[in-house]
C-alpha positions as a Markdown table, in Angstrom:
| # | Residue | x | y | z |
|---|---|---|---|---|
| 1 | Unk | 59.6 | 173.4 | -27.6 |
| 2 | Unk | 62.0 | 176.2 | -28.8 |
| 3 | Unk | 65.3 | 174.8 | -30.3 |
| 4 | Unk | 67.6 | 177.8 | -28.7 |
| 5 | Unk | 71.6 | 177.9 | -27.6 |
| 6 | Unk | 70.7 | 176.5 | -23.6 |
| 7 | Unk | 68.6 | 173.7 | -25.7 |
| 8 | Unk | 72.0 | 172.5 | -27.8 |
| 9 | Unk | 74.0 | 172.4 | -25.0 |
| 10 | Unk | 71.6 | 170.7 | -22.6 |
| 11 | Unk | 71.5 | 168.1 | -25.6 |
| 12 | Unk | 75.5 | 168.3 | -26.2 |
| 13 | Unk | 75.8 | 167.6 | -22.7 |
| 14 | Unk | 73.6 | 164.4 | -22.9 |
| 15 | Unk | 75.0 | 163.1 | -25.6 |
| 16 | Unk | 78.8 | 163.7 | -24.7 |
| 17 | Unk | 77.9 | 161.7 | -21.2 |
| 18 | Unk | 76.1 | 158.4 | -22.9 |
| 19 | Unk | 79.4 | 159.0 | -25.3 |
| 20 | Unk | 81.7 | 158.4 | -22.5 |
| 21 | Unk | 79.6 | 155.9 | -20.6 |
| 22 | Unk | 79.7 | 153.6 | -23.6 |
| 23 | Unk | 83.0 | 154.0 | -24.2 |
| 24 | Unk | 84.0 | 153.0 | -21.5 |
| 25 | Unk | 81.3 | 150.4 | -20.8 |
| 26 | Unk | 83.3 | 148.9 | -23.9 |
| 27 | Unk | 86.6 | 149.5 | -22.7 |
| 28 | Unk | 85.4 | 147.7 | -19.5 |
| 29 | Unk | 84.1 | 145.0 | -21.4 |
| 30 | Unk | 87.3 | 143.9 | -23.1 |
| 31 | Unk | 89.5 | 144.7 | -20.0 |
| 32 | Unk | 87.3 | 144.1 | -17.4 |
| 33 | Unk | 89.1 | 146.7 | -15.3 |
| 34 | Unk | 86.9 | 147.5 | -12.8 |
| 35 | Unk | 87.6 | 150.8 | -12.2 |
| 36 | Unk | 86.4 | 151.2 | -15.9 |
| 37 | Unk | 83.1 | 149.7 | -14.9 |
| 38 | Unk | 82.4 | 152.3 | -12.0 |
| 39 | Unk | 83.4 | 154.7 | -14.8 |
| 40 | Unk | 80.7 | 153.4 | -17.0 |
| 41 | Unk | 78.0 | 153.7 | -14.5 |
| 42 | Unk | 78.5 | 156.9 | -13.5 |
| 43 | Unk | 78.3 | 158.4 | -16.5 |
| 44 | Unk | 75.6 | 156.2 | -17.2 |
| 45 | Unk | 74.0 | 158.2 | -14.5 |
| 46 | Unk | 75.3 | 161.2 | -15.5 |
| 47 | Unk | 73.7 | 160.9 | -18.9 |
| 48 | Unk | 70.3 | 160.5 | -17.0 |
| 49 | Unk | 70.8 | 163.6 | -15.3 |
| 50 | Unk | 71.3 | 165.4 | -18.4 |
| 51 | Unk | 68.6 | 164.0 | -20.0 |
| 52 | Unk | 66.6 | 164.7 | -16.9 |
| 53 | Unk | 67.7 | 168.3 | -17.2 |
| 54 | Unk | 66.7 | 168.4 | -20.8 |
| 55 | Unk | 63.4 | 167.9 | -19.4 |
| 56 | Unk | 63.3 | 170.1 | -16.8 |
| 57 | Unk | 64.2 | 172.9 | -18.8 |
| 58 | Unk | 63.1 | 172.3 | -22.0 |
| 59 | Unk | 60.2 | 170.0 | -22.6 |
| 60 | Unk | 58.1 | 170.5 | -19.1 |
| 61 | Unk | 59.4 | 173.7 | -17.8 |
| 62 | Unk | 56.7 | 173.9 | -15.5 |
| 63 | Unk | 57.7 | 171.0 | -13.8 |
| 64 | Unk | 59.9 | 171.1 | -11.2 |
| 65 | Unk | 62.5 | 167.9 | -11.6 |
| 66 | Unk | 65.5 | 169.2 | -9.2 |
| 67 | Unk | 64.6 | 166.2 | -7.0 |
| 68 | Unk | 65.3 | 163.8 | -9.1 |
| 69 | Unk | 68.2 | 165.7 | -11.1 |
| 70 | Unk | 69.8 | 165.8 | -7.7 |
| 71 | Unk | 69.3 | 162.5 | -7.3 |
| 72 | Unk | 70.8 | 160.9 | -10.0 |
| 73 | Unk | 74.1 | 163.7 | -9.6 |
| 74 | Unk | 74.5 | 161.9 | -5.6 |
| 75 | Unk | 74.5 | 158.2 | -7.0 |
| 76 | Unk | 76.5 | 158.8 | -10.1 |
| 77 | Unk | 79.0 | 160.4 | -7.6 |
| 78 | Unk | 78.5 | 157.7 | -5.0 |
| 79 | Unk | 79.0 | 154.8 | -7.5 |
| 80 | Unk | 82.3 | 156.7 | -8.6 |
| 81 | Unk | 83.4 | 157.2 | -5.0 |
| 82 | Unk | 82.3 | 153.5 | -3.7 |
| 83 | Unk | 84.5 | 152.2 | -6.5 |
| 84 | Unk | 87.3 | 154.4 | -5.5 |
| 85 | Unk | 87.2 | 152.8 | -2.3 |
| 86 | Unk | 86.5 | 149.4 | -2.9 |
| 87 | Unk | 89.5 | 149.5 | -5.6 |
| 88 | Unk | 91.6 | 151.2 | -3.5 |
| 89 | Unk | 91.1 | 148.1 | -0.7 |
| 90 | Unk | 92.3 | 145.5 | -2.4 |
């Protein structure tokens, strides 16, 4: 496993994500704004996609992981849009 430029930012990327996703997983936690939960969980998601990606491209690159990269980029989006919507009904 080369450490090159792609490598750092595949890893910047990661960590930025879970940043985010526990910030506001804490800012949920003392507001308990909800919108700040859906927040949290797709960038929980988010962060496993870029981990995933750090896998595919880094440590196994002769696996193919698009599946499940796609994957997790759908329901983080779908967790963000569903609580858009539900948020948005009431």
């Amino acid at each position: 496993m080369a450490f090159s430029f792609p490598t750092a930012v595949y890893l910047l990327c990661f960590l930025t994500s879970a940043l985010c996703a526990w910030l506001l997983g804490r800012a949920w936690w003392r507001s308990r704004a909800r919108i700040l939960l859906w927040s949290a969980l797709c960038f929980t998601l988010l962060a496993m996609n870029n981990l995933i990606v750090i896998f595919d491209m880094v440590v196994y690159p002769e696996v193919d992981f698009r599946l499940w990269r796609h994957a997790f980029a759908l329901a983080a989006v779908s967790v963000l849009l569903y609580g858009f919507v539900w948020d948005q009904q009431e």
